[in-house]
Structures are given as structure tokens and as C-alpha cells.
N, C-alpha and C positions, 0 to 999 in steps of 0.2 A: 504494500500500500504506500501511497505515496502522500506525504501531510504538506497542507501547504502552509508555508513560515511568511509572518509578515512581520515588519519592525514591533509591531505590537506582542505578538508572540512569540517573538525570534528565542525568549528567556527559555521560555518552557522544551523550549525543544529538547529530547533524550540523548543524553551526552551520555549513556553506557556502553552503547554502540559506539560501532563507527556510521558517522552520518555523511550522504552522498546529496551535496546539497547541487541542485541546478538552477541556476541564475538564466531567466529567458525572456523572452517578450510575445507580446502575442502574432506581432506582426512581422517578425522573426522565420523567416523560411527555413535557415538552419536549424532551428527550436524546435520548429513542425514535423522534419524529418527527425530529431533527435526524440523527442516525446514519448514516439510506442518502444523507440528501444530500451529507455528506459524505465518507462512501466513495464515490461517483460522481465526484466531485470531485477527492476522492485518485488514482481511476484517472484520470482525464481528466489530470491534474496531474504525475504521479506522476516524472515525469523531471525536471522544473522545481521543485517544493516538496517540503518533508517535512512528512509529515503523522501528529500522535503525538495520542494520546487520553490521558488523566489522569483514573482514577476519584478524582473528590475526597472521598469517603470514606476509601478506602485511604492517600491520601496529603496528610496534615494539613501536612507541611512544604514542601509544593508548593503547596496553597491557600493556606497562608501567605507566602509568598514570593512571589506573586503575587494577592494578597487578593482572592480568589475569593471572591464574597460570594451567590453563586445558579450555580445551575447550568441550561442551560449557558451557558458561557464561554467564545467561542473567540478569542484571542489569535492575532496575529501580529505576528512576533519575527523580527527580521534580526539581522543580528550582535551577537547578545544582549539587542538593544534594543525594549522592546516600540512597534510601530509601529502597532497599532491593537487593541480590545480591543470586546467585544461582548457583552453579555448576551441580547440582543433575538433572534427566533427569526428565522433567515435562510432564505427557499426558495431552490430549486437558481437561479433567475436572480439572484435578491441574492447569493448567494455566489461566485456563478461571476462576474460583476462586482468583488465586491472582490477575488477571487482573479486576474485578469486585472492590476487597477491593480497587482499587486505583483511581475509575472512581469520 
């Protein structure tokens, strides 16, 4: 499942995992094709990682804090810390690789 985080709730989100945050837009064609692979993922995943999307329009103090400078963005974050960061378009075996190295 996939949660969506906004500045408002950015606190709560489950920091026991590792969380696979995606920074996107809606009018983002990269975002569009990136979306089902990573809802596939999220279901495949879904007991072992948390999986949160972050429209970076709605939320300027979250691009900021994590200088989101294109979308998409998918960040992975262990105990607060970001462990790896991506702008590049990943298909379902590129991700499903990096999301494996982290389980």
C-alpha cells in the first residue's frame, strides 16, 4: 500500500521500516509511467517497506527539505537517513533490485 505524506503529516510517517518515498506531480509524464511500477512494488513489498508518494507541488516544505529539484524522485530513507536518492526513470527490474539490496 502506498500512504500519501503531506507537510502536514510528513511527522507520522513509520520510521521502523525502511520508507521508499516518491516525490511526483501530477502532470509529470515520467511520474505517470513510474506510478504502477511502483504500486507493484509496494504490493510485492508491502510487509517489508513503506511506501509514501509526495505530490511536490502541494508540498513546497517537503521539496525543500529534501531538495527535490525534478520530478520524479524516489528517495530511500532508513532511520531518517537518506540512503539513496534517484531522479532517473527506474523499470519494474531496476527497482525491484534496488528495492531487494534494502530489505
Amino acid at each position: 500500500m502506498i500512504k500519501t505524506l503531506t507537510t502536514q503529516n510528513f511527522t507520522s510517517r513509520d520510521t521502523s521500516k525502511v520508507n521508499v518515498l516518491n516525490f511526483s506531480n501530477d502532470w509529470c509524464s515520467q511520474c505517470y509511467m513510474e506510478n504502477p511500477i511502483i504500486t507493484a512494488a509496494a504490493d510485492k513489498y508491502d510487509s517489508k517497506l513503506n511506501f509514501y508518494t509526495i505530490n511536490a507541488d502541494s508540498n513546497p516544505d517537503l521539496v525543500e527539505k529534501y531538495d527535490i529539484m525534478t520530478a520524479p524522485t524516489i528517495i530511500i530513507e532508513k532511520n531518517d537517513h537518506i540512503e539513496y536518492r534517484t531522479t532517473t526513470f527506474l523499470d519494474k527490474t531496476q527497482l525491484d533490485n534496488l528495492l531487494r539490496y534494502y530489505l
